[in-house]
PDB file of N, CA, C, O and CB in Angstrom:
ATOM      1  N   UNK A   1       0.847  -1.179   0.000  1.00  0.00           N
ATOM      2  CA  UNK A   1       0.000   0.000   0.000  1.00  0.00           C
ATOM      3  C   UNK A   1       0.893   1.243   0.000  1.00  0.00           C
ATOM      4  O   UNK A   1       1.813   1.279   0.817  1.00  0.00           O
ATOM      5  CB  UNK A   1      -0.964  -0.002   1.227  1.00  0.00           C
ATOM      6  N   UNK A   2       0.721   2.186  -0.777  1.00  0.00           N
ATOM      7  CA  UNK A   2       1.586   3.394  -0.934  1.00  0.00           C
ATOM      8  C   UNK A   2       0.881   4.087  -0.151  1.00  0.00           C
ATOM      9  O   UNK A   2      -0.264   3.724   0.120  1.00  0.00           O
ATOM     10  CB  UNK A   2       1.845   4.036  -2.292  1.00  0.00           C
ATOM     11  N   UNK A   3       1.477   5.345   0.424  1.00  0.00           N
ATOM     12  CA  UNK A   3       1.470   5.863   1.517  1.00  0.00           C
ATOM     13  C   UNK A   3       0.353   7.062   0.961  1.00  0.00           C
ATOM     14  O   UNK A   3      -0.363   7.607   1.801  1.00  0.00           O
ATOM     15  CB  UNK A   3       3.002   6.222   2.106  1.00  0.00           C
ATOM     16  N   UNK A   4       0.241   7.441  -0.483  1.00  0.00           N
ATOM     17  CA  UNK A   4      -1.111   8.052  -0.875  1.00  0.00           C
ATOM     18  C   UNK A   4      -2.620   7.464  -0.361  1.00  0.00           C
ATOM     19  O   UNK A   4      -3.558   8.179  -0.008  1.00  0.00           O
ATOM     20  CB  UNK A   4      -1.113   7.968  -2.377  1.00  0.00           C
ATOM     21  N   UNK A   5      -2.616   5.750  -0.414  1.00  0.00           N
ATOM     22  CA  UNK A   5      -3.766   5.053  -0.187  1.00  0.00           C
ATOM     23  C   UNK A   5      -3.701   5.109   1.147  1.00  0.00           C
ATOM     24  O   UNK A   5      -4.778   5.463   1.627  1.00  0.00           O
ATOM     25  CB  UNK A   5      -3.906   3.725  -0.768  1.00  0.00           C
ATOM     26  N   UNK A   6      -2.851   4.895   1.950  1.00  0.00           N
ATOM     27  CA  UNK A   6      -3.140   5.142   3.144  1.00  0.00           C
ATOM     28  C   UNK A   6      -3.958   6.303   3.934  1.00  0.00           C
ATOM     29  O   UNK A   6      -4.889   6.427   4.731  1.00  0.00           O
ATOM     30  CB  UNK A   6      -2.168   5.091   3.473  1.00  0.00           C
ATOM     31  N   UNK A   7      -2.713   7.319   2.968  1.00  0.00           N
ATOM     32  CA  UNK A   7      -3.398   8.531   3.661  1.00  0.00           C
ATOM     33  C   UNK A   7      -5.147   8.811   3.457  1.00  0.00           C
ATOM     34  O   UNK A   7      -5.765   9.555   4.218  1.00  0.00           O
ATOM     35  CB  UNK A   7      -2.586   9.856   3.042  1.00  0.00           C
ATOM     36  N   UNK A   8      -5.866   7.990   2.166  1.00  0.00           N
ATOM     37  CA  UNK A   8      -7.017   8.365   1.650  1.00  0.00           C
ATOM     38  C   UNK A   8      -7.554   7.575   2.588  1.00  0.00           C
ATOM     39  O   UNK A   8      -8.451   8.150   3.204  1.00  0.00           O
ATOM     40  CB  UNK A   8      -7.348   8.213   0.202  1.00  0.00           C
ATOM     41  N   UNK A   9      -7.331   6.397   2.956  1.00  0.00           N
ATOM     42  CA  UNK A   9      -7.939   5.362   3.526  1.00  0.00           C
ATOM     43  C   UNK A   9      -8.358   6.176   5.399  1.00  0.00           C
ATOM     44  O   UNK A   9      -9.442   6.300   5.970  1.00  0.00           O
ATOM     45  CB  UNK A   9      -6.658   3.808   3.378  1.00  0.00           C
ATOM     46  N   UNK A  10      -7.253   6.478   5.742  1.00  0.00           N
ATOM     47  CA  UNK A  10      -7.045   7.525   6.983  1.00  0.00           C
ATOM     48  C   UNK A  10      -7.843   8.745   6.793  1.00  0.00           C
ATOM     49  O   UNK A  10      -8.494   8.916   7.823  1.00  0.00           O
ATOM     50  CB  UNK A  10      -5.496   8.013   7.156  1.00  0.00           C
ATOM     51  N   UNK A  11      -8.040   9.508   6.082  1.00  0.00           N
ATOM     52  CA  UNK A  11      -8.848  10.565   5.568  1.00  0.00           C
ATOM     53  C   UNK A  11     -10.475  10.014   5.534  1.00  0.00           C
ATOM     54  O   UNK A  11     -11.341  10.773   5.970  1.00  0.00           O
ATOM     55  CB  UNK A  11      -8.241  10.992   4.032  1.00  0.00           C
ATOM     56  N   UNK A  12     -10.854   8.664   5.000  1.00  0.00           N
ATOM     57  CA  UNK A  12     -12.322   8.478   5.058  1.00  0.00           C
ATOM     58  C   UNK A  12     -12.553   7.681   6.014  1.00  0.00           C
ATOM     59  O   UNK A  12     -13.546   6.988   5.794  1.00  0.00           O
ATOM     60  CB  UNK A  12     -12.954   7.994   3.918  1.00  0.00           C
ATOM     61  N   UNK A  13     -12.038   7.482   7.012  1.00  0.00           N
ATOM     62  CA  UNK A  13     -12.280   7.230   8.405  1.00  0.00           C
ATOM     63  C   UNK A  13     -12.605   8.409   9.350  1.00  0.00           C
ATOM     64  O   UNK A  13     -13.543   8.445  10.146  1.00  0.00           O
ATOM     65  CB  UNK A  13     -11.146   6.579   8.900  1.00  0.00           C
ATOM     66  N   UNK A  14     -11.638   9.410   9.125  1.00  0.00           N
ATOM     67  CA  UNK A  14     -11.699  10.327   9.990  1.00  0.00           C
ATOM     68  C   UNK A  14     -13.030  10.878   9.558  1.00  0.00           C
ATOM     69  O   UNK A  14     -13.757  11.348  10.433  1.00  0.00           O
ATOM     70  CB  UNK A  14     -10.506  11.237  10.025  1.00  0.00           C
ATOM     71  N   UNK A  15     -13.384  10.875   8.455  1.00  0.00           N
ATOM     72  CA  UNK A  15     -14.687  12.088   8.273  1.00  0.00           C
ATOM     73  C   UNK A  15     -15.688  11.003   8.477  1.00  0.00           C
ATOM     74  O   UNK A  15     -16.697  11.454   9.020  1.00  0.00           O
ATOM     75  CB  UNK A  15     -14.916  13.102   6.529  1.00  0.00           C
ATOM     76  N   UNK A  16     -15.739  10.018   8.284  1.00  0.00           N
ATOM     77  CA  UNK A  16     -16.590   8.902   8.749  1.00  0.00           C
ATOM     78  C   UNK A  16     -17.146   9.206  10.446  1.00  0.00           C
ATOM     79  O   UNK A  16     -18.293   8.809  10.655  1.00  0.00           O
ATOM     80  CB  UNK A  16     -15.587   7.413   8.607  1.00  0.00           C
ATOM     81  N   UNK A  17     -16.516   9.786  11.492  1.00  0.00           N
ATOM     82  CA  UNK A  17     -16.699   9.488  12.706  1.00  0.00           C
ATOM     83  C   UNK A  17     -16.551  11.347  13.008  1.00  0.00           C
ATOM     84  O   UNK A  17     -17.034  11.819  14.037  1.00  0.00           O
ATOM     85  CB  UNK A  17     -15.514   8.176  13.405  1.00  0.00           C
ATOM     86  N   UNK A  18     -15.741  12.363  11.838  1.00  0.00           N
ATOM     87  CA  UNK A  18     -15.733  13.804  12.389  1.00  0.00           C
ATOM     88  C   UNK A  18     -17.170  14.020  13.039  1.00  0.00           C
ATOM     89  O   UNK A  18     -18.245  13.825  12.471  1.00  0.00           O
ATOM     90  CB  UNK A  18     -15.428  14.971  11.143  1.00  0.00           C
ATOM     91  N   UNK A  19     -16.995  14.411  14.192  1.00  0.00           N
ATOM     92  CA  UNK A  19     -18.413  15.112  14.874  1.00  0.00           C
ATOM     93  C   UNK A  19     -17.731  17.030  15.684  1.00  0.00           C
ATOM     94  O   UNK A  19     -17.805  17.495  16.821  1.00  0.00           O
ATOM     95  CB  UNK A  19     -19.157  13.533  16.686  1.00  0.00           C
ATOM     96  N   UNK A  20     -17.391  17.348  14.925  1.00  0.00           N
ATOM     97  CA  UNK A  20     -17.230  18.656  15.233  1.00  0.00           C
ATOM     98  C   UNK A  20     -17.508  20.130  14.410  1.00  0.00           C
ATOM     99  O   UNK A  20     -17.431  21.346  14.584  1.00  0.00           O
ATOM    100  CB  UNK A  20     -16.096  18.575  15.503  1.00  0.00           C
ATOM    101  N   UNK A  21     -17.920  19.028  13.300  1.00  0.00           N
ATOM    102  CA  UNK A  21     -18.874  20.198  12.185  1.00  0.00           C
ATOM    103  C   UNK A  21     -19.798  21.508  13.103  1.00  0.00           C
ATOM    104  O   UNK A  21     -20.250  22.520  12.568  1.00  0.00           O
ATOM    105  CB  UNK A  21     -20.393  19.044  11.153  1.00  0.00           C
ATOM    106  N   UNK A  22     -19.851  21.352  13.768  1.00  0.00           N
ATOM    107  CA  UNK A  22     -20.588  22.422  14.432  1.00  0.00           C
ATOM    108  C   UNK A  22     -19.820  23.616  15.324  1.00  0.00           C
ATOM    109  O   UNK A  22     -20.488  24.399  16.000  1.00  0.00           O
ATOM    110  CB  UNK A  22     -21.516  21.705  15.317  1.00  0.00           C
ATOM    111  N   UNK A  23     -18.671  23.671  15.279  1.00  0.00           N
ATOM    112  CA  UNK A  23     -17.790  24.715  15.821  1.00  0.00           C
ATOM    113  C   UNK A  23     -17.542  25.725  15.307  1.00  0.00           C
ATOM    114  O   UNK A  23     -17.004  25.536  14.215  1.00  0.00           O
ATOM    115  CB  UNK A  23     -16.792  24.421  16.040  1.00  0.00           C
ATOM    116  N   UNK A  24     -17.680  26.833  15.577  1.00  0.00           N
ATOM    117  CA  UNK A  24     -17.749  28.100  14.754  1.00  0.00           C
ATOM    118  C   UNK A  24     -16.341  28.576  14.115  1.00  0.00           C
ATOM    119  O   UNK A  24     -15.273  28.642  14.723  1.00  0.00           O
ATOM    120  CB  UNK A  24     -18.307  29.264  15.691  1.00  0.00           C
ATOM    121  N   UNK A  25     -16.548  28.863  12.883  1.00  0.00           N
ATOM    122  CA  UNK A  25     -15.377  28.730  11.827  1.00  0.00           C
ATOM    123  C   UNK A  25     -14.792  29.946  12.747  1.00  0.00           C
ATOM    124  O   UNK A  25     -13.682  29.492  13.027  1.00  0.00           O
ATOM    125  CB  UNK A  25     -15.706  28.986   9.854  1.00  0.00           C
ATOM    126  N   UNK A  26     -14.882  31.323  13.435  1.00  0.00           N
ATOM    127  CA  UNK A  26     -13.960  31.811  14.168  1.00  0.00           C
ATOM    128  C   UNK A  26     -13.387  30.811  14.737  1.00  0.00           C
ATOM    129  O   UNK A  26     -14.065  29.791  14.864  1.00  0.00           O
ATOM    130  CB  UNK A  26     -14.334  32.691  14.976  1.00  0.00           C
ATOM    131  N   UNK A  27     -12.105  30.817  15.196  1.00  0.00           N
ATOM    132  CA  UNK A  27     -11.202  30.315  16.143  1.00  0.00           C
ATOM    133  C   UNK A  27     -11.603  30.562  17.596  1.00  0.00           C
ATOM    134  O   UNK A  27     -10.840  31.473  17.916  1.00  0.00           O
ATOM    135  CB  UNK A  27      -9.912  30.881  15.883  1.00  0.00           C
ATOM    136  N   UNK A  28     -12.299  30.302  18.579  1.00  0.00           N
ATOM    137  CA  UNK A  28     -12.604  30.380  19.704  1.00  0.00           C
ATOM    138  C   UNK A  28     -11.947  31.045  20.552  1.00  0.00           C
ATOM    139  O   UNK A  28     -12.563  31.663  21.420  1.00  0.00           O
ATOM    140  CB  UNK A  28     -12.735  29.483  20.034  1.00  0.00           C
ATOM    141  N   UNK A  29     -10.457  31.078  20.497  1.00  0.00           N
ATOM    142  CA  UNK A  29      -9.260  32.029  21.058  1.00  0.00           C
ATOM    143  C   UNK A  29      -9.045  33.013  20.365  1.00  0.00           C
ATOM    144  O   UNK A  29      -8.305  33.838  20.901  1.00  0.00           O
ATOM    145  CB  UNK A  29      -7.991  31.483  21.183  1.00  0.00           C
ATOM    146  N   UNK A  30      -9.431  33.275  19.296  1.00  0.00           N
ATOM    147  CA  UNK A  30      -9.360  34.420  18.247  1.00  0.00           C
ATOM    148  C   UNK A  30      -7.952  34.773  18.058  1.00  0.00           C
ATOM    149  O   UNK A  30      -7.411  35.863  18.242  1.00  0.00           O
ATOM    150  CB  UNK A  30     -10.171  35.732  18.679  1.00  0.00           C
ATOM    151  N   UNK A  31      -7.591  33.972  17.771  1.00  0.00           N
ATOM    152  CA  UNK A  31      -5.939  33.815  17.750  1.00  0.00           C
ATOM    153  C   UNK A  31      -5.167  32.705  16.655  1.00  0.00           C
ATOM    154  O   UNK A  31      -5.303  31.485  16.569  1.00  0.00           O
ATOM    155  CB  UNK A  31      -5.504  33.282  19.328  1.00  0.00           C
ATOM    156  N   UNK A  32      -4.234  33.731  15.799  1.00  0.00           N
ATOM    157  CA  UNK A  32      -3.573  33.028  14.692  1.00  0.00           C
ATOM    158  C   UNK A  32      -2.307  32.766  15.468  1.00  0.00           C
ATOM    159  O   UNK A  32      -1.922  33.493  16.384  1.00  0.00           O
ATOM    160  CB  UNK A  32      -3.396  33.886  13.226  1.00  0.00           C
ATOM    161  N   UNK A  33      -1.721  31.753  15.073  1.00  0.00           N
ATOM    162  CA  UNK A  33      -0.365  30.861  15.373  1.00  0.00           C
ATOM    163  C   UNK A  33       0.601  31.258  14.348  1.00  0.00           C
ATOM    164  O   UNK A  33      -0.013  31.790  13.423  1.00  0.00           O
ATOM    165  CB  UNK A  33      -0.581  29.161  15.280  1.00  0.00           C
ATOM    166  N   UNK A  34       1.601  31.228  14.177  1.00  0.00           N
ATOM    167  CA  UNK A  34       2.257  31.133  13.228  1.00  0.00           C
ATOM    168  C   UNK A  34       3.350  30.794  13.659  1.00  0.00           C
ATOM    169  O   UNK A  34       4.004  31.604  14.315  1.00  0.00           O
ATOM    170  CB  UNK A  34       2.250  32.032  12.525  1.00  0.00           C
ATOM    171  N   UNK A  35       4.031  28.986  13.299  1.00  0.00           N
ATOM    172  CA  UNK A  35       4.592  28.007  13.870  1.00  0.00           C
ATOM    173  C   UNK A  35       5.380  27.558  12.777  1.00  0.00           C
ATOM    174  O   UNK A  35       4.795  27.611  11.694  1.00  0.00           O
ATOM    175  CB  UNK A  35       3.712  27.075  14.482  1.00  0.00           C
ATOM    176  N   UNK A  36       6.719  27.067  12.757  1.00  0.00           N
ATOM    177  CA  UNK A  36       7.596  26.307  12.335  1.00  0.00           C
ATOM    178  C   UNK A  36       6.604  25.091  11.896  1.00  0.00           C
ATOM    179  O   UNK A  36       5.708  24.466  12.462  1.00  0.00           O
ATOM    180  CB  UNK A  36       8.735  26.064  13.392  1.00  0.00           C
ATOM    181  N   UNK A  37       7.272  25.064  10.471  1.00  0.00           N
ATOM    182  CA  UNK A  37       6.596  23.670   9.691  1.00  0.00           C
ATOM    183  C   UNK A  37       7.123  22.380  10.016  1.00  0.00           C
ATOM    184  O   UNK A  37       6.604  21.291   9.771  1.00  0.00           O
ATOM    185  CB  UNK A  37       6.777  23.688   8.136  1.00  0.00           C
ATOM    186  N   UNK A  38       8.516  22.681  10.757  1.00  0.00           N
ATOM    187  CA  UNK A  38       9.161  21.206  11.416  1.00  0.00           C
ATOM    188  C   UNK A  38       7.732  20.340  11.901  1.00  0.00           C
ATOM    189  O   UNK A  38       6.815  20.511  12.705  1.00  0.00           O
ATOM    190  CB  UNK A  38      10.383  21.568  13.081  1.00  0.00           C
ATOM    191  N   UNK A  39       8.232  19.104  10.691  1.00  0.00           N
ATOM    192  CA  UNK A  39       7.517  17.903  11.086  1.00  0.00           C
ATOM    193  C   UNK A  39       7.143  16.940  12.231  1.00  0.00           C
ATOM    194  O   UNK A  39       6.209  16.141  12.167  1.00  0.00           O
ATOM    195  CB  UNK A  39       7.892  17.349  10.552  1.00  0.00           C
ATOM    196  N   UNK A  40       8.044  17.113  13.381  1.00  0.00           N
ATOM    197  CA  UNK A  40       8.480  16.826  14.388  1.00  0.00           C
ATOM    198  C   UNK A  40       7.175  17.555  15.306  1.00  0.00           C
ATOM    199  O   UNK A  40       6.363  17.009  16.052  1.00  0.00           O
ATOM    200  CB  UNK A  40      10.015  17.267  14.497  1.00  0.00           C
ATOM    201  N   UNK A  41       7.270  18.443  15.074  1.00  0.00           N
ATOM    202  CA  UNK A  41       6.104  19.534  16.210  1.00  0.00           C
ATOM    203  C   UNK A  41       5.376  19.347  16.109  1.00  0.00           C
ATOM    204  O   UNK A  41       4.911  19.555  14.988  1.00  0.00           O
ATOM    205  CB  UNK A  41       5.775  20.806  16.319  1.00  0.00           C
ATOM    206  N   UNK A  42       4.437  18.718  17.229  1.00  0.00           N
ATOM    207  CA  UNK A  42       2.465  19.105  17.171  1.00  0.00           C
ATOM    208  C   UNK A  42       2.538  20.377  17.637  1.00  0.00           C
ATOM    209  O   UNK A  42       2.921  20.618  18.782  1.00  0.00           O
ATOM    210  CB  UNK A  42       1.157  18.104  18.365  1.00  0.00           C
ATOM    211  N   UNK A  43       2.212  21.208  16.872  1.00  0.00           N
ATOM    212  CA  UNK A  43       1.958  22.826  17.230  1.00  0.00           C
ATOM    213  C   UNK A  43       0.696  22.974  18.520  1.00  0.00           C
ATOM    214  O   UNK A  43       0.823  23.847  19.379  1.00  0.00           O
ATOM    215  CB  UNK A  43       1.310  23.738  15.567  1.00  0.00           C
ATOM    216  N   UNK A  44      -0.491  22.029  18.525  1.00  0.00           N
ATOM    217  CA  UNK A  44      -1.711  21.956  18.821  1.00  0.00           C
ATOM    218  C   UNK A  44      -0.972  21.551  20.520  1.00  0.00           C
ATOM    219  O   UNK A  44      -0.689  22.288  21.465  1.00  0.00           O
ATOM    220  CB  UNK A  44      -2.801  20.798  17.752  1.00  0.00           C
ATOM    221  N   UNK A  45      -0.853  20.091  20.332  1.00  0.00           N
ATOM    222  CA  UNK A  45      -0.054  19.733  21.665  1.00  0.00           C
ATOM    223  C   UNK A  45       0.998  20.702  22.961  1.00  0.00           C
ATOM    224  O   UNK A  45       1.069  21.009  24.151  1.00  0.00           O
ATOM    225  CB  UNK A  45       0.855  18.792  21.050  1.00  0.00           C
ATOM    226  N   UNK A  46       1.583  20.823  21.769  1.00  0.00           N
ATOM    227  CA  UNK A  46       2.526  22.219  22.632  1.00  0.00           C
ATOM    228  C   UNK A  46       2.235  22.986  23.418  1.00  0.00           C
ATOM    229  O   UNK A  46       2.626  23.188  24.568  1.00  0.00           O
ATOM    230  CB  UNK A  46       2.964  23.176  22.038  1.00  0.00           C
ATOM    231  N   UNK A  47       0.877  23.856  22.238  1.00  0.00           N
ATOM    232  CA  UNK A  47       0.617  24.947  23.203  1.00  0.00           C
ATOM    233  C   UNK A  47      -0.844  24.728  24.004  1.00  0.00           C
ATOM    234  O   UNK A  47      -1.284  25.537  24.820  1.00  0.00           O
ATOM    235  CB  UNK A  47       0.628  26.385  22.355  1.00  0.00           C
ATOM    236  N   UNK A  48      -1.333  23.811  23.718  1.00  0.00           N
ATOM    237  CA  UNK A  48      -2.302  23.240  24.840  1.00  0.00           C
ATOM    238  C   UNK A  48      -3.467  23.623  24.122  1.00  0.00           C
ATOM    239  O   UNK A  48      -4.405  24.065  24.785  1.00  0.00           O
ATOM    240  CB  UNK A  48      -2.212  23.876  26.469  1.00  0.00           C
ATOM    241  N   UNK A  49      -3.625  23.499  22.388  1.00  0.00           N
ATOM    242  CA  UNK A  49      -4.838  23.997  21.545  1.00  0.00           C
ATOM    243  C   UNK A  49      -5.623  22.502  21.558  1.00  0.00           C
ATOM    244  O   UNK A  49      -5.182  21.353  21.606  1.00  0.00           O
ATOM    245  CB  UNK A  49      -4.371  24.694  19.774  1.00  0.00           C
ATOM    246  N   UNK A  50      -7.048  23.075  21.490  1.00  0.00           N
ATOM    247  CA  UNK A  50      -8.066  21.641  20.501  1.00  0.00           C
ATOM    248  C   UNK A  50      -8.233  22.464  19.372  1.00  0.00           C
ATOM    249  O   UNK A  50      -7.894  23.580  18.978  1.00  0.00           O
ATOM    250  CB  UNK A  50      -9.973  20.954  21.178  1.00  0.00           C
ATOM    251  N   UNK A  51      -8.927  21.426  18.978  1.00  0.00           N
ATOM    252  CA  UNK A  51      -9.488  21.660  17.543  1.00  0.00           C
ATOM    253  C   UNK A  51     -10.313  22.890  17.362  1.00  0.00           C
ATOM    254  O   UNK A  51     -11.213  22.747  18.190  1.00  0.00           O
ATOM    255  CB  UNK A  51     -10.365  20.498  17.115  1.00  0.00           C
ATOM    256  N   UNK A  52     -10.491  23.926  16.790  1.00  0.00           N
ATOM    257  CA  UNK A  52     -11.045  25.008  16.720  1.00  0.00           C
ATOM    258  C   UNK A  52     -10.642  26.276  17.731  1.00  0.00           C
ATOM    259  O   UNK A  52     -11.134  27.393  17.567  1.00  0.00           O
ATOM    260  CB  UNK A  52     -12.265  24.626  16.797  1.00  0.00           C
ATOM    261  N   UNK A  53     -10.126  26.110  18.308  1.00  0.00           N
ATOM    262  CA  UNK A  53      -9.192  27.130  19.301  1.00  0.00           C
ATOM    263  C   UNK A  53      -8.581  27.918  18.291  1.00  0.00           C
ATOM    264  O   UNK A  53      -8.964  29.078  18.437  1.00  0.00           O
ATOM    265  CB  UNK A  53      -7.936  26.380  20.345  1.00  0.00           C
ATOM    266  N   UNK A  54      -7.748  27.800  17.266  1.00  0.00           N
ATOM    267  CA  UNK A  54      -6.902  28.910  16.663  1.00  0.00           C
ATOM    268  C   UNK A  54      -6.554  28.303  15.092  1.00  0.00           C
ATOM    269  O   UNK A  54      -6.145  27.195  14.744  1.00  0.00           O
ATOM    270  CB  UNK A  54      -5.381  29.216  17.694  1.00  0.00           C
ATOM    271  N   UNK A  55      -6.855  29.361  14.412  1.00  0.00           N
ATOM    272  CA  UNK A  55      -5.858  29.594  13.287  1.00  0.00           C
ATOM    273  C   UNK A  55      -4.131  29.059  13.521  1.00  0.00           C
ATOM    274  O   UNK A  55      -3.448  29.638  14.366  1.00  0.00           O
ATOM    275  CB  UNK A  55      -5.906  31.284  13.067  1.00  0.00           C
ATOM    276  N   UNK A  56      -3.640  28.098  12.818  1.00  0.00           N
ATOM    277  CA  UNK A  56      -2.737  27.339  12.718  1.00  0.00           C
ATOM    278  C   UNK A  56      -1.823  27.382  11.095  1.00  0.00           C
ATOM    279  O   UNK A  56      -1.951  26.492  10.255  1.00  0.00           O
ATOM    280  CB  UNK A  56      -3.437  26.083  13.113  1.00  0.00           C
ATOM    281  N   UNK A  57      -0.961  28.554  10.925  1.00  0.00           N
ATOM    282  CA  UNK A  57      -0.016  28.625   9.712  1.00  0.00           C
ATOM    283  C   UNK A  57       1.422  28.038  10.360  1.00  0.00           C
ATOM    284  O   UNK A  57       1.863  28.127  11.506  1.00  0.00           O
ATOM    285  CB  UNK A  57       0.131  30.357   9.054  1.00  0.00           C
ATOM    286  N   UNK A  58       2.019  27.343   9.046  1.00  0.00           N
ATOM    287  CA  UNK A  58       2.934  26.535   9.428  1.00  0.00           C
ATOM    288  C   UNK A  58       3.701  27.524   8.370  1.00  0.00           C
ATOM    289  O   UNK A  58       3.184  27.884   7.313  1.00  0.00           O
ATOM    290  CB  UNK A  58       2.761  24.805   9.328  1.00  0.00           C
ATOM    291  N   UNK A  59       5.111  27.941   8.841  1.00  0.00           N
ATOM    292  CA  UNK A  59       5.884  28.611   7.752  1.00  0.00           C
ATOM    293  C   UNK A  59       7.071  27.884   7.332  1.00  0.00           C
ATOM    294  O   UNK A  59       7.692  27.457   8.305  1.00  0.00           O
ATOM    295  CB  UNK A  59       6.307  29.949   8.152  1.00  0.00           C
ATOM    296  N   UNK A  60       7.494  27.653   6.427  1.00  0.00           N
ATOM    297  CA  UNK A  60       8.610  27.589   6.112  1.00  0.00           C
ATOM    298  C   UNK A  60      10.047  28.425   6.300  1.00  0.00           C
ATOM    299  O   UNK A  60       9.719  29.495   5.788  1.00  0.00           O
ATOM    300  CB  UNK A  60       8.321  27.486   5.233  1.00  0.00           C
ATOM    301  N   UNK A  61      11.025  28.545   6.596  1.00  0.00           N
ATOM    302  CA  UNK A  61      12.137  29.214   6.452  1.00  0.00           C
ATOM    303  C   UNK A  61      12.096  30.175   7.637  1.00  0.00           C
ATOM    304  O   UNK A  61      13.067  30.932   7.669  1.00  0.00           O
ATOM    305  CB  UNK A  61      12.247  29.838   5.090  1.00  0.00           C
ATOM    306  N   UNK A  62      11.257  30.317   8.560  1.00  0.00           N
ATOM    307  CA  UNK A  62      11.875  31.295   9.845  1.00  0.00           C
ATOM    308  C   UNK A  62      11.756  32.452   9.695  1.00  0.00           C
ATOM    309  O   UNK A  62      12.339  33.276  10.400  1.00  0.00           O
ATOM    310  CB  UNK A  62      13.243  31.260  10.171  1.00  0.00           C
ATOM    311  N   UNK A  63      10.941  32.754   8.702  1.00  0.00           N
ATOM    312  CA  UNK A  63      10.816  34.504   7.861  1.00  0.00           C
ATOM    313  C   UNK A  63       9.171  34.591   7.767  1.00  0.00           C
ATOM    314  O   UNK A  63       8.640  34.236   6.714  1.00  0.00           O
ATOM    315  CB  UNK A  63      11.687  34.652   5.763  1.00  0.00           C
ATOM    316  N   UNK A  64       8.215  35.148   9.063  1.00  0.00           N
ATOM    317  CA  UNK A  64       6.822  35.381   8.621  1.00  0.00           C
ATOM    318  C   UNK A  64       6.367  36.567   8.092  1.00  0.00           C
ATOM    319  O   UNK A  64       5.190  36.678   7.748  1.00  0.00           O
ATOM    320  CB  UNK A  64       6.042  35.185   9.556  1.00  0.00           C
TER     321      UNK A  64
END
């Protein structure tokens, strides 16, 4: 299995069971992130976000 099918396979599970459609597209903290794209980082984990708490940009190169 290539790691495309996976990811699709992982993708229609998750929306299979998403129950958070109902959170208001504002960010609840009203607050944008703007975080190192290092792969390594849960940005969310770190700073103690759930899901809909904040706007989440991942930058490249250290220059926002």
């Amino acid at each position: 299995m290539s790691a495309i099918d996976e990811f699709l396979g992982n993708n229609e599970s998750y929306a299979e069971t998403f129950s958070k459609g109902s959170l208001e597209m504002p960010p609840a903290k009203r607050i944008a992130v703007v975080a190192c794209m290092d792969a390594r980082l849960e940005t969310g984990v770190l700073l103690g976000l759930m899901e809909g708490d904040a706007h989440v940009i991942r930058n490249a190169g250290g220059v926002a």
